[in-house]
C-alpha positions in Angstrom: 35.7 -24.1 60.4 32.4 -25.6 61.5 30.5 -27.8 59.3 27.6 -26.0 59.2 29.4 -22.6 58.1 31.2 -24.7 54.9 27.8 -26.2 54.2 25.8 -22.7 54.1 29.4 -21.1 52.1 28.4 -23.7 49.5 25.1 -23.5 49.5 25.6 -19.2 49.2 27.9 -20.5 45.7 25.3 -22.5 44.8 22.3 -19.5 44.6 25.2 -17.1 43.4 25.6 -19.1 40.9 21.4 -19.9 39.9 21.2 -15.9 40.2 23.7 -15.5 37.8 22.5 -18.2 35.2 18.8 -17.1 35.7 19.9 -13.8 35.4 22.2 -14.5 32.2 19.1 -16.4 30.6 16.8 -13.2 31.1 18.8 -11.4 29.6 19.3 -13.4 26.5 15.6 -14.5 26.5 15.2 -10.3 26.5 18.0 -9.9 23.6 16.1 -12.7 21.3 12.9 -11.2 22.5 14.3 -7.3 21.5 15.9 -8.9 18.0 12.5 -10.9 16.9 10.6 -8.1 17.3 13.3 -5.8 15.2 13.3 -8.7 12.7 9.3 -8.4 12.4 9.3 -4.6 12.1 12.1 -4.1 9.3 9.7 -6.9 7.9 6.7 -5.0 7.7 8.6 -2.2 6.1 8.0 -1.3 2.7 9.4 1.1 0.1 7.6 4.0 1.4 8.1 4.3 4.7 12.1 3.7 4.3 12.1 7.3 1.8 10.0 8.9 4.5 12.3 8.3 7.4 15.0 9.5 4.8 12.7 13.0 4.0 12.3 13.0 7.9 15.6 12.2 8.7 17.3 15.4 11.2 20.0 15.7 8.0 18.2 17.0 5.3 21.2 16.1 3.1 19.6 12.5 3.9 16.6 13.2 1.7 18.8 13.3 -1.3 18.7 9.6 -3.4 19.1 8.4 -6.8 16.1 6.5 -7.9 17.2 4.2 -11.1 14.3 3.8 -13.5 13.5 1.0 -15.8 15.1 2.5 -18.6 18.3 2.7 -16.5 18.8 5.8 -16.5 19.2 7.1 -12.6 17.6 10.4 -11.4 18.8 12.5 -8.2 15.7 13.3 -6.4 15.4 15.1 -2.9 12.2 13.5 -1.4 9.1 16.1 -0.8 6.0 13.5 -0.8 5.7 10.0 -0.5 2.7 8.5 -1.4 0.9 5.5 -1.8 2.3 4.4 -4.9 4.7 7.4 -5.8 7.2 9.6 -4.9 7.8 13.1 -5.7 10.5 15.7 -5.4 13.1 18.1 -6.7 15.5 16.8 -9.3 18.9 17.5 -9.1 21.4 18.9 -11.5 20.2 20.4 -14.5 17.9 22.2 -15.8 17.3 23.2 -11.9 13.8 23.9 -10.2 12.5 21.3 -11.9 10.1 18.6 -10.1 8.8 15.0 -10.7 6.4 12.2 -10.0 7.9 8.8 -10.3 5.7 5.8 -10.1 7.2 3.2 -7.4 6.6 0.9 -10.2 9.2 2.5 -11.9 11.8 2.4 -9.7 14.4 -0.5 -10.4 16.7 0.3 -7.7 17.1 3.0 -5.2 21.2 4.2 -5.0 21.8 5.3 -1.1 25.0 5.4 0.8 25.7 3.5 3.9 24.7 6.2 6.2 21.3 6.5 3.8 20.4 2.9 4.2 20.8 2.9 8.0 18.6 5.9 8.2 16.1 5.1 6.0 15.1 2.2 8.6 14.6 4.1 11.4 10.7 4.8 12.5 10.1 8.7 11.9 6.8 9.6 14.0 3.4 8.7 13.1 3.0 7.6 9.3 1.0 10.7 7.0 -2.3 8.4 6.3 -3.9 11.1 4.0 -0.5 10.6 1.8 -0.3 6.9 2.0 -4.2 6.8 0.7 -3.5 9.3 -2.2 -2.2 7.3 -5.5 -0.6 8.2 -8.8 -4.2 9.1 -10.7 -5.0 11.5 -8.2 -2.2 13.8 -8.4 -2.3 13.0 -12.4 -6.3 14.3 -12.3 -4.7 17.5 -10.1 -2.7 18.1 -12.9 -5.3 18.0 -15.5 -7.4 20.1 -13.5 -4.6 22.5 -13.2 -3.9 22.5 -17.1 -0.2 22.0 -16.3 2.4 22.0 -18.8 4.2 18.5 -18.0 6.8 15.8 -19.5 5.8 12.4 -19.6 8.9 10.2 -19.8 8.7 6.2 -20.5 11.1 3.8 -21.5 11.0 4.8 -25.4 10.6 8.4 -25.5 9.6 12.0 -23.5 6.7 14.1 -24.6 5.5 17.1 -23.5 2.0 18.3 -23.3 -1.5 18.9 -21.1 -3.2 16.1 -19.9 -6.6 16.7 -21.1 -8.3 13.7 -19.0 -7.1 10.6 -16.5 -8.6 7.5 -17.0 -8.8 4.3 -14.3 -5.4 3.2 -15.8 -4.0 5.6 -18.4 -4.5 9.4 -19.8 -4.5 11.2 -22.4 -1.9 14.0 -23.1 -2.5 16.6 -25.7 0.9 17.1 -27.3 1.7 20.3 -27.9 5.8 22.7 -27.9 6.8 23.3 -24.4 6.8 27.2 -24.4 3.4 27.3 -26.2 -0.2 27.2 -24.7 -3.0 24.3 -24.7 -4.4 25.5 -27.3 -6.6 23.0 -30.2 -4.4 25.2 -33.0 -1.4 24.2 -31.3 -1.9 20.5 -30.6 0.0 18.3 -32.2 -1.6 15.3 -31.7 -3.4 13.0 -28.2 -1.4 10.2 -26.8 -2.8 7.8 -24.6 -0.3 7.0 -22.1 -0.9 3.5 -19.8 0.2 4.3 -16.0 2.4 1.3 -16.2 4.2 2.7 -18.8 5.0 6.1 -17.0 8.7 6.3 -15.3 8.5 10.1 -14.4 6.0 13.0 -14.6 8.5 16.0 -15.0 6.8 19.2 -14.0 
């Protein structure tokens, strides 16, 4: 074989083999690339948007969590709203068709399984802004404009009343039986109830 046809055989190796290391380094330089970038998103995440891609999620069953409260007691929710500081939904088990509003500053531990926690980190479409600017007092001032009937629950005890105003950081409930009207004859007596102290709204 000539000399020159063994010199350009190796010198064809040699660029097969460049190729394939540059091409082998893209790649990986594309893989770290692809995983920093994951890394950075799941960090941005917060507790928000993981139960919206979970009340977005194509399996409604997904939407279904137990939300553990301070007082450790551990609530089956199916996520409606998220919001910026709450979420809200139907409680499970009974009494049925009942709702609540539970703070995020309540929640000591959400309970998902496996297939939960991968969903819930998945991007769902654009993020509800109006939702994400709406906190706790708001919905707590629609209620008192309402004049709805509702159950405050805290850590110590669960009372049930009509919030008769909503301060910057607490309200007032005017106690009063379940099955019986806001009426001043039938109120008990006004609690003042700080937001911190709240765990869940039942409606």
């Amino acid at each position: 074989m000539p000399v020159a046809t063994v010199v350009a055989m190796r010198w064809d190796h040699l660029f097969d083999d460049l190729a394939g290391q540059l091409e082998h380094e893209l790649q990986s330089e594309e893989s770290d690339l692809q995983f920093e970038e994951e890394r950075l998103r799941l960090g941005r995440l917060a507790l928000r948007d993981r139960l919206t891609a979970l009340k977005s999620a194509p399996d409604p069953s997904l939407a279904h969590v137990r939300l553990r409260v301070r007082s450790g007691e551990t609530h089956g929710v199916r996520v409606v709203t998220v919001g910026r500081d709450w979420v809200a939904g139907d409680l499970q088990g009974p009494p049925s068709n009942q709702q609540a509003i539970i703070p995020f500053s309540a929640i000591e531990g959400v309970v998902l399984t496996p297939s939960q926690a991968t969903e819930s980190l998945e991007a769902r479409g654009p993020r509800s802004e109006l939702a994400e600017r709406l906190g706790i007092a708001f919905l707590l001032r629609d209620l008192c404009r309402r004049r709805s009937t509702v159950t405050l629950v805290t850590a110590t005890a669960s009372t049930t009343g009509t919030i008769d105003r909503v301060g910057r950081d607490y309200l007032d409930l005017a106690v009063h039986e379940p099955d019986r009207p806001r009426r001043a004859s039938e109120v008990q007596h006004v609690q003042v109830v700080p937001f911190d102290q709240l765990l869940l709204v039942r409606l």
